[in-house]
N, C-alpha and C positions, 0 to 999 in steps of 0.2 A: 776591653779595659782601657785600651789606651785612649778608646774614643769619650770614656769615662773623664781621664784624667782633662784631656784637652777642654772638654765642657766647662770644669771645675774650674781650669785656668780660664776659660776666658770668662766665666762667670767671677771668677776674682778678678778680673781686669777691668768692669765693668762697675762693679762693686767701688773698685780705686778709683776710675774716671767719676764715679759717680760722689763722691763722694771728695775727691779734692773741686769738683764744681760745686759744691754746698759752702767748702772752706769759701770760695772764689765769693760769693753769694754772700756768707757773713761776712767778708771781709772791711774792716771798717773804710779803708781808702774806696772801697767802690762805695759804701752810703757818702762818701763826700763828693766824689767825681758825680755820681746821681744831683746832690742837691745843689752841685755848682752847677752843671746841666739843666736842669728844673729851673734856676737863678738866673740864666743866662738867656733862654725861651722867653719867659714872664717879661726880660727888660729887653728883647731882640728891638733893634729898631729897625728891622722886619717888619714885626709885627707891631710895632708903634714909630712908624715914622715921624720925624720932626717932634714924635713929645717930649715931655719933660720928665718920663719914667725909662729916659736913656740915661739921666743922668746917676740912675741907682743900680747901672748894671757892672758884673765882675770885674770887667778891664777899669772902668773908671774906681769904681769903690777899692779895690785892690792897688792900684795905682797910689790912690790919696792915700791909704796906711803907708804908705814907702814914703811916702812927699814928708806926710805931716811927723814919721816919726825922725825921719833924716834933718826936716828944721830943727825940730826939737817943739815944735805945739800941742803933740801930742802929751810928753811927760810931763810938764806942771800937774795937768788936768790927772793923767792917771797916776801920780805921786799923793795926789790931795783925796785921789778916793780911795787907794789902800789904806793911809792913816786915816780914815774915817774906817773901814773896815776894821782894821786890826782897835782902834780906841772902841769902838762898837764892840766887837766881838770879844777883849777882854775885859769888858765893864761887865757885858751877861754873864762871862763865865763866873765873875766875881760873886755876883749874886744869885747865879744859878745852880753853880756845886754845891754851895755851902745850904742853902733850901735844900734843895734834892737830898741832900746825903739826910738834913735834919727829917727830912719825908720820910725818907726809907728807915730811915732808924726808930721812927714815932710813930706809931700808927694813929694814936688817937690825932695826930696834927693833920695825918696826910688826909683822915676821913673828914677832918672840919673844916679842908680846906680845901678840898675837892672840886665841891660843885663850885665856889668862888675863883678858883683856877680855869677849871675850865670854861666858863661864862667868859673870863678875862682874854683869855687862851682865842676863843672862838672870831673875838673883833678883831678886823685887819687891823696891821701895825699905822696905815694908812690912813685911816679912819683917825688916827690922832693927831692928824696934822694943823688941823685950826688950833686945837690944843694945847698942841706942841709950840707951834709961833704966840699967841696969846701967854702962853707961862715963859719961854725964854727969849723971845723976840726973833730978829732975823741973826742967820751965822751959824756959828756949827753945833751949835748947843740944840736946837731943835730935832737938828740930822745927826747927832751921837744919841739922844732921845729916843727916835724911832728906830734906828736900828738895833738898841738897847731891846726896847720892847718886842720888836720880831725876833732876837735872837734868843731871847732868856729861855724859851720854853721850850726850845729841843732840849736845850743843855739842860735843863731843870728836870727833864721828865727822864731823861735817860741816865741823868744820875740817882733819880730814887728805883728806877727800875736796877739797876748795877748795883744797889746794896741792896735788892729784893734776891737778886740772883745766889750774891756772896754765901757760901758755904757756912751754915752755923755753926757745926763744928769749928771752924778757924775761932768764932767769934769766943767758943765756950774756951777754945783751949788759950784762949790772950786771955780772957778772964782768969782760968785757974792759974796762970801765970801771975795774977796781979796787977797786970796791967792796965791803966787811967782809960778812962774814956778818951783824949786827943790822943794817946798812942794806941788804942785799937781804929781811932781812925785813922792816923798818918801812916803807922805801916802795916796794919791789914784791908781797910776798907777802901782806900784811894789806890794803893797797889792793884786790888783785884776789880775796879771798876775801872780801870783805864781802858780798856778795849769800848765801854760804853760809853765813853768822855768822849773818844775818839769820835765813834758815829752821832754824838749828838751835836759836836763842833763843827763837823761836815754838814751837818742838815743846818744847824746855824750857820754855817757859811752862805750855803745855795742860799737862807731866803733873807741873810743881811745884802746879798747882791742883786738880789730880784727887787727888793726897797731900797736900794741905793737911788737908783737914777731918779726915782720920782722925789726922793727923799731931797735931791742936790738942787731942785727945782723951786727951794723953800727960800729963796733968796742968796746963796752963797756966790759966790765969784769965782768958782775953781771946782774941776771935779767932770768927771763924760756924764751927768747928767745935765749940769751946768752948758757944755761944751754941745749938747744937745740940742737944749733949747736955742745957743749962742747960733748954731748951723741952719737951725729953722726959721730965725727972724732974718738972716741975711741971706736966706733961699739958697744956701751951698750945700747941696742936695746928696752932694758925692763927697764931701765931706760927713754929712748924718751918716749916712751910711756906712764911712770909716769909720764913725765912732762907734755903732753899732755892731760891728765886727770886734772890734778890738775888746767892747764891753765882752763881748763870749767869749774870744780867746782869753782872754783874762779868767774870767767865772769859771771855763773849762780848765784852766792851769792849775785854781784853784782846787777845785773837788781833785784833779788828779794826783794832785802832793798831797791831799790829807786823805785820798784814800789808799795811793802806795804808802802811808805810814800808819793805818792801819792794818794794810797787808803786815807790811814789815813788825808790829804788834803783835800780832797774831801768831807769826809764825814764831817770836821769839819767845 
């Protein structure tokens, strides 16, 4: 029996080792020491002596985010492309609630308007960039434009899906109440789609930042797409690179605050 129980313990001991080595395994700081690692091989000048893909490795890229944000050349540039985000991101929502909610509430609109969305829906937001400069010229009117049109249609689709969800009961008992069509939507239908606002303003986030840089590239004077191009024509290599980092850190800070306040949604 006893030699029973010892089995058992060290078969749970093993179990434990086994299994805080899987924690060790998910843990997000090792996929980052991995892809620093990975990052760090690729630009060894080692393995490229004297080239010019020394100038895109960790120490140096890593180095210029501490230079450029300690001058301060960093923040004009990532000042000018949040309010391009945030003026982007609250122009879809304007136009993309108030659709969705009218979709989800209409069926005859959302069937005749379907196929015409989704055709719309299908061409990159990029694709309208002769477009875009040809109807508002150069400056930021082209770049509030396209990030317009890449972000309307999470928000737009995930708000007719959140009034497809909403409980009809709710809907039958506002009605025997008497209540207006704007007050079953201001305090029943917008209350109970907020949790799908939420994920569809995250998914507009991701792809207003994925068309930001090429979007800054349409003539403006400010902005890390802008700051991009500016690092490539004057072959400051470890500067691109800084900016290229700082564009993720940024886009990752993003989706993380608007998906802990979807957590925080959710659980409240």
């Amino acid at each position: 029996m006893a030699v029973g129980i010892w089995q058992k313990a060290g078969r749970s001991g093993v179990a434990r080792q086994f299994r805080g080595a899987l924690g060790i395994v998910g843990s997000p700081l090792l996929g980052l020491l991995l892809g620093l690692l990975l990052w760090w091989v690729l630009t060894s000048p080692l393995l490229h002596p004297g080239a010019i893909v020394g100038d895109f490795s960790p120490e140096k890229s890593l180095t210029t985010v501490l230079k450029l944000l300690g001058d301060g050349t960093l923040e004009p540039h990532i000042g000018a492309s949040l309010r391009r985000v945030v003026i982007g991101l609250a122009t879809a929502a304007l136009i993309g609630i108030p659709v969705g909610i009218a979709l989800g509430l209409w069926r005859p609109l959302e069937q005749g308007t379907s196929v015409l969305f989704q055709f719309v829906r299908m061409v990159s937001p990029l694709s309208w960039m002769p477009l875009a400069v040809m109807a508002f010229g150069i400056g930021d009117a082209p770049v509030y434009f396209l990030l317009t049109v890449a972000a309307v249609w999470p928000v737009l689709l995930n708000a007719a899906a959140g009034v497809h969800s909403v409980d009809r009961r709710w809907l039958l008992l506002a009605r025997s109440l008497c209540a207006t069509r704007w007050e079953v939507i201001g305090r029943v239908i917008l209350p109970a789609i907020g949790p799908h606002l939420l994920v569809g303003l995250r998914l507009a986030v991701g792809v207003i930042w994925i068309v930001l840089v090429p979007a800054e590239m349409l003539g403006v004077s400010s902005g890390l797409g802008y700051f991009i191009l500016d690092t490539r024509d004057r072959l400051a290599y470890s500067e691109l690179m800084a900016a290229i980092l700082t564009i993720g850190a940024i886009g990752y800070g993003l989706d993380a605050g608007l998906r802990s306040l979807n957590r925080l949604t959710h659980y409240s």
